[in-house]
C-alpha positions in Angstrom: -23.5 132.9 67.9 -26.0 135.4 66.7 -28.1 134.6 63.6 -31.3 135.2 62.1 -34.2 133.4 63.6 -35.9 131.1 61.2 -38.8 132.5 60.2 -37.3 135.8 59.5 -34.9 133.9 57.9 -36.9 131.6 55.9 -38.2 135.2 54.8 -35.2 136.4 53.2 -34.0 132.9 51.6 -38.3 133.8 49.7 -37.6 137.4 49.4 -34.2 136.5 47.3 -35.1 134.2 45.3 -38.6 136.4 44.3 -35.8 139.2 43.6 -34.1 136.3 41.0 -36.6 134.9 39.1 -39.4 137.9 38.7 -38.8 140.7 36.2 -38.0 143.9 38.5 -38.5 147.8 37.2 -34.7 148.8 36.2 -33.5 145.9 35.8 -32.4 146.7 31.9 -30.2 149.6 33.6 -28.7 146.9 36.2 -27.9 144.6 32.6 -26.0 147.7 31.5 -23.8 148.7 34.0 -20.4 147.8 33.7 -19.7 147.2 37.7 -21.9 144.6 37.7 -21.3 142.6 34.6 -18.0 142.6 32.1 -17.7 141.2 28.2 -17.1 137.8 29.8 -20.0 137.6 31.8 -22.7 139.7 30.2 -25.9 138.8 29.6 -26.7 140.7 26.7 -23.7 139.4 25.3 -25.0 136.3 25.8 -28.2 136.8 24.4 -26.3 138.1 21.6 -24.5 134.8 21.0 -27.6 132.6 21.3 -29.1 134.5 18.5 -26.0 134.3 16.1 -25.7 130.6 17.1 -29.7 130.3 16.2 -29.1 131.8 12.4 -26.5 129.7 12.0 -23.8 132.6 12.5 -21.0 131.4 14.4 -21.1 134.0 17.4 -16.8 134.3 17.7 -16.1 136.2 14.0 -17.5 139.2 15.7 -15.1 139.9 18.5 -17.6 141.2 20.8 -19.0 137.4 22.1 -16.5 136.3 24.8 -18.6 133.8 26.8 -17.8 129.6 26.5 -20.1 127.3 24.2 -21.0 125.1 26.8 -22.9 128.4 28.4 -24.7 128.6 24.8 -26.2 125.8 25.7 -26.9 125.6 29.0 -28.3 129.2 30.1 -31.5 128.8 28.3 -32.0 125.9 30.9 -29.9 126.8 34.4 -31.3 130.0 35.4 -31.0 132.0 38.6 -32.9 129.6 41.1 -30.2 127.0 40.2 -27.5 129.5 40.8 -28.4 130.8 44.0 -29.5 126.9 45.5 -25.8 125.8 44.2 -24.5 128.7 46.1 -26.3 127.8 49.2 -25.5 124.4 49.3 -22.0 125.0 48.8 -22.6 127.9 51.9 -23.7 124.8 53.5 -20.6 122.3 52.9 -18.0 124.8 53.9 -18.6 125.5 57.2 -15.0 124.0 58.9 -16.6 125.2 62.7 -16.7 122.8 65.2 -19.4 124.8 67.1 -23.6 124.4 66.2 -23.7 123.5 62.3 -27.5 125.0 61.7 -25.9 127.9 62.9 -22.3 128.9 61.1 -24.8 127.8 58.3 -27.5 129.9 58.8 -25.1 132.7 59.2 -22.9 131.7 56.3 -26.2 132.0 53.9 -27.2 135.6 55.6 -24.3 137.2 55.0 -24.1 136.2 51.0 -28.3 137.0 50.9 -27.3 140.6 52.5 -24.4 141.2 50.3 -25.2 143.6 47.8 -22.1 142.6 45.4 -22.9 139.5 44.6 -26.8 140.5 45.1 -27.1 143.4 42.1 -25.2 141.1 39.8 -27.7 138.5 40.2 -30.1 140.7 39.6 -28.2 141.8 36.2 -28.1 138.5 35.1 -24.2 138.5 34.9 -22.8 134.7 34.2 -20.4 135.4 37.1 -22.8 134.3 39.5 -22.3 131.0 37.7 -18.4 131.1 38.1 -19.1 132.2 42.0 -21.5 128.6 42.3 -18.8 126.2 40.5 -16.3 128.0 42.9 -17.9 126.8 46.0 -19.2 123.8 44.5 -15.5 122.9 44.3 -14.9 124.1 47.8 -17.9 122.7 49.0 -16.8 118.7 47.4 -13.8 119.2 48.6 -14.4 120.1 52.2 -16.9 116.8 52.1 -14.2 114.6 50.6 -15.6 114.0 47.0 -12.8 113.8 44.8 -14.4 113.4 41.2 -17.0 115.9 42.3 -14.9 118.5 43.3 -12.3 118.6 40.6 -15.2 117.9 38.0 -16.3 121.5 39.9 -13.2 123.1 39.4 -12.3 122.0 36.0 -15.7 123.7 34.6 -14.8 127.0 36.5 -11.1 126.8 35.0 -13.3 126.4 31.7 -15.2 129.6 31.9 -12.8 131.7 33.8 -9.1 130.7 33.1 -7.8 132.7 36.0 -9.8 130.0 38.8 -6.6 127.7 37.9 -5.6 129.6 41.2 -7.9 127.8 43.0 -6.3 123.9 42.1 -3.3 123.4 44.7 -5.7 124.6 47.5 -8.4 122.3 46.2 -6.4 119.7 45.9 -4.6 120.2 49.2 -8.0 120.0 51.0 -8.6 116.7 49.2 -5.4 115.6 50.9 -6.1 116.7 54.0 -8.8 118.0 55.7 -11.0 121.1 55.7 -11.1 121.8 59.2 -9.9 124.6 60.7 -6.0 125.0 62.0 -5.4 128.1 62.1 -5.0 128.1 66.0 -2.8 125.2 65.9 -0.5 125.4 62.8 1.2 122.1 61.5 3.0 120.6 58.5 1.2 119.5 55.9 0.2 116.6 56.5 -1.6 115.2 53.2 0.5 112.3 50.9 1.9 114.3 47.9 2.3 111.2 45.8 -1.7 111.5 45.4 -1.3 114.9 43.7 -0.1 113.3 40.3 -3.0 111.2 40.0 -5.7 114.1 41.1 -4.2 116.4 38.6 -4.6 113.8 35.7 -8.2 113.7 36.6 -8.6 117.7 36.7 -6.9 117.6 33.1 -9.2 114.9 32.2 -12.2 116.4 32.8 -11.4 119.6 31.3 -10.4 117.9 28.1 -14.0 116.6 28.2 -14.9 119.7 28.7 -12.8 121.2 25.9 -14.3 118.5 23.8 -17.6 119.7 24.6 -17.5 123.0 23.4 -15.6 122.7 20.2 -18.6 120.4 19.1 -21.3 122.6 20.6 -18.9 125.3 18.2 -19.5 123.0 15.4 -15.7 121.7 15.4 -14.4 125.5 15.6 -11.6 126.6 17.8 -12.4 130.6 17.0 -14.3 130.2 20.8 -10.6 129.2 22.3 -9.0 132.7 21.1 -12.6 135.0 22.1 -13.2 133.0 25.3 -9.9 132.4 27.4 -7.6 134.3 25.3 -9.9 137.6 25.8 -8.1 137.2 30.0 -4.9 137.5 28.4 -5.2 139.9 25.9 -7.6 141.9 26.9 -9.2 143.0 23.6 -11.8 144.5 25.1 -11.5 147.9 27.1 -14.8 148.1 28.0 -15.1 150.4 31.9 -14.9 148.3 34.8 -14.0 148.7 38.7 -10.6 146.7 38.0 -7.5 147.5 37.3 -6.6 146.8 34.2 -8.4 148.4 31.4 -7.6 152.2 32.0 -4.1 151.2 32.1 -3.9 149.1 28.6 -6.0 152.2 27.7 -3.3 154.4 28.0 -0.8 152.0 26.8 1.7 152.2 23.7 0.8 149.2 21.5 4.8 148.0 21.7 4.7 148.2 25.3 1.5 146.0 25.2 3.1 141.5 25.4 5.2 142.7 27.9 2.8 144.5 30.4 0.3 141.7 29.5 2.6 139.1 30.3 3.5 140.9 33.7 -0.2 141.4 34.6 -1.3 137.3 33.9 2.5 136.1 35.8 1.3 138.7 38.7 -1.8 136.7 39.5 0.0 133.4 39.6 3.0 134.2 42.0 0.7 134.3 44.8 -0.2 130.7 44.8 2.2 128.8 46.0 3.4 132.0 49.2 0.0 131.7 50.3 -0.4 127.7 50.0 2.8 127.3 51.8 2.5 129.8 54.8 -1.4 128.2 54.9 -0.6 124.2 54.5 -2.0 124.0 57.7 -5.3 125.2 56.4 -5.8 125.1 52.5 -9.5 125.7 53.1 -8.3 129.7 54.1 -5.7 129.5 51.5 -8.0 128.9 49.2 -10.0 131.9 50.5 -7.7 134.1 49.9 -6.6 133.2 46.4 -10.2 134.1 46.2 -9.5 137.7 47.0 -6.7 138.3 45.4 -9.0 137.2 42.5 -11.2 139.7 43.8 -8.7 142.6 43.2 -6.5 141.8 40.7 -8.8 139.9 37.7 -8.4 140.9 34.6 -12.3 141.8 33.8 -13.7 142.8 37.1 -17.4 142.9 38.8 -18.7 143.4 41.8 -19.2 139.5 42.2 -15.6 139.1 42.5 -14.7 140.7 45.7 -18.4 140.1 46.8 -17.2 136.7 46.8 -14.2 136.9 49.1 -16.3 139.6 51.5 -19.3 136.6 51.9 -16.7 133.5 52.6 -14.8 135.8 55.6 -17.9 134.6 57.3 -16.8 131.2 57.1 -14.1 131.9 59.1 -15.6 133.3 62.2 -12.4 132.5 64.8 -10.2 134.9 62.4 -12.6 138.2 63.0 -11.4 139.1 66.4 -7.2 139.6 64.7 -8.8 142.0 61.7 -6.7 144.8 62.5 -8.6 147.7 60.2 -12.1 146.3 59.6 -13.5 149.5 59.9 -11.1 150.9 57.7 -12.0 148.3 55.2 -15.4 148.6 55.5 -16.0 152.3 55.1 -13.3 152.1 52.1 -15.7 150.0 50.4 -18.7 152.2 51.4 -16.6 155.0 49.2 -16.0 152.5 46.5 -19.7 151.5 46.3 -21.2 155.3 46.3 -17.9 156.5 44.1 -18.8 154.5 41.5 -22.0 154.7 40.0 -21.7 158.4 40.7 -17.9 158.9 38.3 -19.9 156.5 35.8 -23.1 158.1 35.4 -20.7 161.6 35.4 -18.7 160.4 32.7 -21.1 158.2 30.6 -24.4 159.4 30.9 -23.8 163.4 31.5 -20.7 163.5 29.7 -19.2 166.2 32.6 -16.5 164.0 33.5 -13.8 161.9 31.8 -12.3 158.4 32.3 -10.2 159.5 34.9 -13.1 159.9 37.4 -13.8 156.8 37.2 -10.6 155.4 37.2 -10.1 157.2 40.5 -12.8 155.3 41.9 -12.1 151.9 40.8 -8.5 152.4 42.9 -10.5 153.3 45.4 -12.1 149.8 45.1 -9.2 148.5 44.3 -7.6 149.7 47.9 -10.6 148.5 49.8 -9.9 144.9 48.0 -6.1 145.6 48.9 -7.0 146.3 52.5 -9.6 143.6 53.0 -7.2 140.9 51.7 -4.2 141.9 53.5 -6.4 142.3 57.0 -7.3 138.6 56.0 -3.7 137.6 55.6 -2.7 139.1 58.7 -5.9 137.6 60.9 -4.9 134.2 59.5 -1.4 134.4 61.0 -2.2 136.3 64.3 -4.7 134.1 65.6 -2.1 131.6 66.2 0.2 133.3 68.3 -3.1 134.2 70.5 -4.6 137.1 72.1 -2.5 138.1 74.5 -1.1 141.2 74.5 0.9 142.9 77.4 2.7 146.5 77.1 6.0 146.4 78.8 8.9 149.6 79.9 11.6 149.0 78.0 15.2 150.1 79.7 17.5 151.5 77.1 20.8 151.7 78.4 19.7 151.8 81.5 16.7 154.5 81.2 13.9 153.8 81.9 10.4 155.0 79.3 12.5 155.7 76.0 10.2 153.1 74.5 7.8 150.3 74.7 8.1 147.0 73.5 5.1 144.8 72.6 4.8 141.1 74.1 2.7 138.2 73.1 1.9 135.7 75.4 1.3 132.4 73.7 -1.6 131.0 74.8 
């Protein structure tokens, strides 16, 4: 396996985290564009609470502060070094190769040091990179077996971003069975379901903690309940981003409004339980792609999102040789990513454009999230049917060349 040797990489680890803790020329612009960081995870927003909460204003009455209160008190304190080292040693923990561990790990932390999605965020101090750590903290206890650790992990993601509940049942499968790679060999599910009682309990008991926490950080006020998670379900806030969502509700009648909510939030959760049950072999991939689909279909959108899912396809090396349209994926994204900026600074800055331009490109993004996810879904199934592939004359009634049909030879 090809990776960066060590002192070029021990280059880049200093090189990134010089980019996320010294003040960089632009970086105000970076703070303000809406690709990179949404109302939930801005940090201007944030700053904006922090002083409220300072004057003794509480920071919800407004309807423009959508972050939790336990981030109120904790960002002044966790900064971007302590992102990026949770990130790494989650990197570190989900490596499920049986092959040289320095090196899947090595690899692993390259690709999400080179990924510009979930690099530019970063540098726009958007609190998703926070959401991306406790993710693969989750993923990353999990994998090693720590049960309190991981759902402790996942019950403060659930906490700051609501739609991370998609990530439980393949957490919890993984802490039932094991985070090893099965894709080649698929099996039952092996892991004893009476556990999964007991494990939920403990998720809902530490985000009742959790809850407990921020109402008294809040001063004993549930206004943060309605601006915080119900802001993913109602979206109040139509603010531009490279999702889905917000040019639609944009355009929306106001009486048409619950319903299409409703069928946007029940869209997200009917892939959980398709994609943990054609993956029980391997929750650790399931759980990957719940991630993507995340990554395309969230309610407030950055670039850290699919970022995300692009950085963990690295975890899964075995699955890159069945990716039927990488390519394809790849320069769809290349479109997204120059698309963009360009329709934004069009229609926001010049004011030659309009919100359709934009719009335009984020489906764009959205079909390179589309493509990437359902490449991933197909790769996860293929590779266990194996690799080879023999073209064969097919006789129709008794002609010979009136088709082809495609065998697989199990291997």
């Amino acid at each position: 396996m090809n990776t960066l040797a060590p002192p070029a990489f021990s280059v880049l680890v200093c090189l990134r985290l010089l980019l996320a803790v010294l003040p960089l020329p632009g970086q105000n612009l970076l703070k303000h564009d809406h690709q990179l960081s949404s109302p939930l995870t801005s940090y201007l927003r944030l700053n904006e609470g922090l002083w409220l909460l300072d004057n003794n204003i509480d920071p919800y009455i407004g309807g423009a502060f959508h972050h939790s209160p336990l981030l109120l008190s904790l960002f002044s304190t966790i900064w971007g070094l302590g992102r990026f080292s949770a990130y790494w040693r989650a990197r570190q923990g989900l490596s499920s190769q049986k092959g040289t561990r320095s090196d899947v790990e090595n690899l692993i932390v390259s690709v999400y040091l080179l990924n510009p999605y979930l690099l530019l965020p970063s540098l726009a101090l958007s609190t998703s990179t926070f959401e991306n750590a406790l993710t693969l903290l989750a993923l990353m206890f999990a994998s090693e077996g720590k049960v309190s650790s991981a759902l402790l992990a996942i019950a403060f993601a659930v906490h700051l971003t609501p739609s991370s509940i998609l990530l439980l049942l393949p957490i919890l499968m993984v802490l039932l069975s094991s985070p090893v790679s099965h894709l080649a060999s698929p099996r039952p599910f092996h892991g004893s379901l009476k556990r999964i009682p007991f494990l939920f309990g403990e998720f809902t008991l530490y985000w009742l903690v959790l809850v407990g926490a921020a109402c008294t950080i809040a001063g004993g006020s549930w206004n943060w309940v309605r601006a915080s998670w119900g802001a993913s379900l109602t979206l109040p806030d139509l603010t531009p981003n490279p999702g889905l969502w917000w040019y639609f509700f944009t355009e929306m009648f106001d009486h048409f409004r619950p319903f299409f909510l409703m069928v946007f939030s029940v869209h997200l959760v009917i892939y959980i339980l398709p994609i943990c049950i054609k993956f029980q072999h391997d929750p650790l991939y399931a759980a990957f792609l719940l991630v993507g689909v995340l990554g395309t279909f969230k309610a407030y959108l950055t670039l850290a999102d699919p970022g995300l899912f692009l950085s963990m396809i690295s975890i899964f090396p075995e699955v890159h040789g069945y990716l039927r349209h990488p390519i394809i994926t790849t320069l769809l994204h290349l479109h997204a990513a120059l698309l963009l900026p360009l329709q934004h600074v069009l229609w926001v800055s010049e004011g030659r454009g309009n919100a359709n331009f934009y719009y335009a490109a984020s489906l764009v993004m959205g079909m390179a999230n589309g493509a990437g996810l359902v490449d991933a879904c197909w790769a996860g199934m293929r590779i266990a049917v194996g690799d080879a592939k023999v073209w064969a004359d097919e006789k129709v009634d008794g002609e010979k060349g009136k088709g082809k049909v495609w065998e697989v030879v199990q291997q």
